[in-house]
N, C-alpha and C positions, 0 to 999 in steps of 0.2 A: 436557527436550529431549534426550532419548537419541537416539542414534546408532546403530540396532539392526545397521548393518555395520559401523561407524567411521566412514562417509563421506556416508552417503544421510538425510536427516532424515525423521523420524516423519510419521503425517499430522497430529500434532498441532502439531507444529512447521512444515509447510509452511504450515498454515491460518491460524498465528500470524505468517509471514512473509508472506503474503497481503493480509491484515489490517491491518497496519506499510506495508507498500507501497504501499496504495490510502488510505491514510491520510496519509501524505506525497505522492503524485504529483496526488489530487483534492484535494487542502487549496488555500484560496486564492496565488497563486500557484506551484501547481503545474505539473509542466509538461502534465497534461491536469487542469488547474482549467476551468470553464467562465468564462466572461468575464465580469465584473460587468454587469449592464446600466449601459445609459445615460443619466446623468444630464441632459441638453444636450435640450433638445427645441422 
């Protein structure tokens, strides 16, 4: 994960924080999780 100025990340490192973020925020409760359907019918 180099740092090719000191401060801006690689694209290999963006893609990996990408990745990590859409992996926590869609994960079940997330906060854009899609809603479990419903059981009650």
């Amino acid at each position: 994960m180099p740092l090719p100025d000191g401060l801006h990340p690689d694209a290999q490192t963006h893609a990996m924080i990408g990745e990590r973020f859409a992996a926590r925020v869609f994960a079940a409760g997330g906060p854009f999780a899609t809603p479990a359907p419903s059981t009650s019918g």
